[in-house]
C-alpha positions, 0 to 999 in steps of 0.5 A, a space after each residue: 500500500 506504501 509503495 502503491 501512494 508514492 507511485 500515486 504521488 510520482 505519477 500525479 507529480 510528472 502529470 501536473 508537472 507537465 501540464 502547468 507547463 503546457 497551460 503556462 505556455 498556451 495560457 502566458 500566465 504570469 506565475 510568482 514563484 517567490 510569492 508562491 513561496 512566501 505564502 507557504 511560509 506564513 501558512 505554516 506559520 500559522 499552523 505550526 503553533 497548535 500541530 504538535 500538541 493536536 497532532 498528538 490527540 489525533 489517535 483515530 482513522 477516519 474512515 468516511 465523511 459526508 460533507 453537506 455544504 450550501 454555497 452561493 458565489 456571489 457571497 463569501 460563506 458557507 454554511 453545511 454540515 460534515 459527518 465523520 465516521 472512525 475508529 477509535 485508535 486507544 481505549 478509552 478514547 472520548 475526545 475527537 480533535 480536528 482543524 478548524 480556523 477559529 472565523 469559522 463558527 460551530 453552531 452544534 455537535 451530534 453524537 447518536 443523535 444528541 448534540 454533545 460539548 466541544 471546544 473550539 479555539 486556536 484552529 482546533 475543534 475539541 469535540 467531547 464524547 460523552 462515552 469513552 470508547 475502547 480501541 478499534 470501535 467505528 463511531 460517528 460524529 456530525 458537525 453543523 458549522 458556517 462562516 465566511 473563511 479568511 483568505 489566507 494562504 493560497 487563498 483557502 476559499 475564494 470569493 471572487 469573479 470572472 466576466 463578471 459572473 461570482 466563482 467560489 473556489 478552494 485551493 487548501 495546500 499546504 495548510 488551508 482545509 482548515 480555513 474552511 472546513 472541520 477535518 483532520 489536515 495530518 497527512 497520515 490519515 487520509 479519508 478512506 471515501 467521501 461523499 461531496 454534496 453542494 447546493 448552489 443556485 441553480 445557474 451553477 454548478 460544482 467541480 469536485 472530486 470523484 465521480 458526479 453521482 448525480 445532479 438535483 435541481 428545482 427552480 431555484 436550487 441545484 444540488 451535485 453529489 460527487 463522491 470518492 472511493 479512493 483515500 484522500 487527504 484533507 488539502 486535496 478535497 476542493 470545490 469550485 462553483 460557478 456558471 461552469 460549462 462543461 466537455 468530456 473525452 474519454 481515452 483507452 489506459 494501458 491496464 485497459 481501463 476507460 478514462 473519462 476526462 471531465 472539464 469545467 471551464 468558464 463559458 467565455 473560454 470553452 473554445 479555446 479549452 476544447 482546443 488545448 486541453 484534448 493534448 492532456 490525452 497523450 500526456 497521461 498516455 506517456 506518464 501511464 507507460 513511463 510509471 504506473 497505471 494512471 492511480 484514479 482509473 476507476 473515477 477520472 480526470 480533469 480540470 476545473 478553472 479557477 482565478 489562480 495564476 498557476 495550479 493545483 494537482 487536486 485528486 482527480 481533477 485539477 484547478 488551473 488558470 
């Protein structure tokens, strides 16, 4: 299994290597590397102060999260709920910590169907058990929070527009998931799988990880349910929302798996996306021969455009500019 992740990490390494390369040059985006740098820096910093001491209460496996999320682009907010499943790694375990900024506000934590104590401050969310439990036992928790998340970082949650339309999206690397949702940004627990649901109004849609269950939509609201079986650390969730248009291909792997390639790109630049994304193909042709099998082969590929400079490999399905 170790060695089955740094081949996936490898693999996803050269394919985005390559790709913000071609993207820099098609696109002729300027990218700062020295800023690039110094924001790293002052995220770190500002996690660095509370990850030894909640790194050493995390004595659990989350196995699957559920996460509920409302999200309309023209505000910086968000509001939702993220249900947590794990398996108590001590006995008698009876406290569940995670990340959370302290902007973000918890409105109430739900255990057995009962709303249980917990603490929140210094970017750490204290959630108190009311039972101790014994080594190896799955257990869940459901959070109800909301707030406007502070752009910090890369920009963690951003608020921003494109011709004139609103566009939300998230860019967690290195340190930001916390900036914006309860989770456990250590990077040795990822998320077994994870079920995404978003509910926008209804002229946008959502580009996320996985595979897109389905889309529900009313007059007024659209709801896209994108799901992922494949473990996931917290920074490479992501969510963009906007007035996406979206395209797909499809290519033949060297294992013989049928990949799709999903794009959601702004409407005002889909000719050109059409255009230059089709060479991502024989990108991932070379890279599946050179290495491994591409390590998502069950789900996709894809991108997601967004108001950055540069990119971001998240699992699945790439932000780029």
């Amino acid at each position: 299994m170790k060695k089955e992740i740094i081949s996936a990490s490898i693999f996803s390494g050269f394919l985005f290597g390559v790709l913000f390369s071609f993207i820099n040059v098609h696109g002729q985006q300027e990218y700062n590397f020295e800023k690039c740098r110094e924001a790293e820096m002052h995220s770190f910093a500002g996690f660095q102060s509370g990850i030894l001491s909640s790194a050493s209460k995390k004595n659990y496996n989350i196995t699957y999260s559920s996460c509920n999320w409302a999200i309309d682009p023209a505000i910086n907010y968000i509001t939702g709920s993220v249900t947590y499943y794990f398996i108590s790694g001590e006995n008698n375990f009876d406290t569940l910590t995670l990340d959370l900024a302290d902007p973000m506000n918890v409105d109430s934590v739900v255990y057995n169907q009962s709303a249980i104590t917990f603490l929140h401050n210094n970017n750490q969310l204290d959630i108190l058990l009311p039972v101790s439990l014994s080594t190896g036992t799955i257990d869940s928790v459901i959070i109800f929070y909301q707030g406007a998340p502070a752009p910090i970082g890369f920009g963690s949650f951003i608020h921003a527009d494109h011709s004139g339309t609103p566009v939300i999206w998230t860019l967690s690397e290195p340190f930001g998931a916390q900036d914006w949702w309860p989770c456990n940004q250590d990077l040795d627990d990822k998320i077994d799988s994870i079920d995404i649901y978003v509910t926008s109004p209804v002229q946008y849609k959502t580009a996320s990880n996985g595979l897109l269950v389905r889309e529900d939509s009313t007059i007024n609201r659209r709801t896209c349910h994108w799901k992922s079986n494949y473990p996931i650390a917290a920074y490479l969730v992501a969510i963009g929302v906007t007035n996406y248009s979206v395209f797909s291909e499809q290519m033949i792997l060297t294992n013989g798996d049928t990949l799709p390639i999903i794009n959601y790109v702004y409407p005002e630049n889909i000719l050109l996306a059409q255009q230059v994304l089709h060479e991502i193909i024989d990108i991932i042709h070379l890279y599946d021969s050179l290495t491994i099998p591409y390590p998502f082969s069950k789900e996709k590929y894809g991108h997601a455009q967004f108001g950055w400079g540069g990119g971001m490999e998240h699992q699945t399905m790439s932000f780029i500019g």
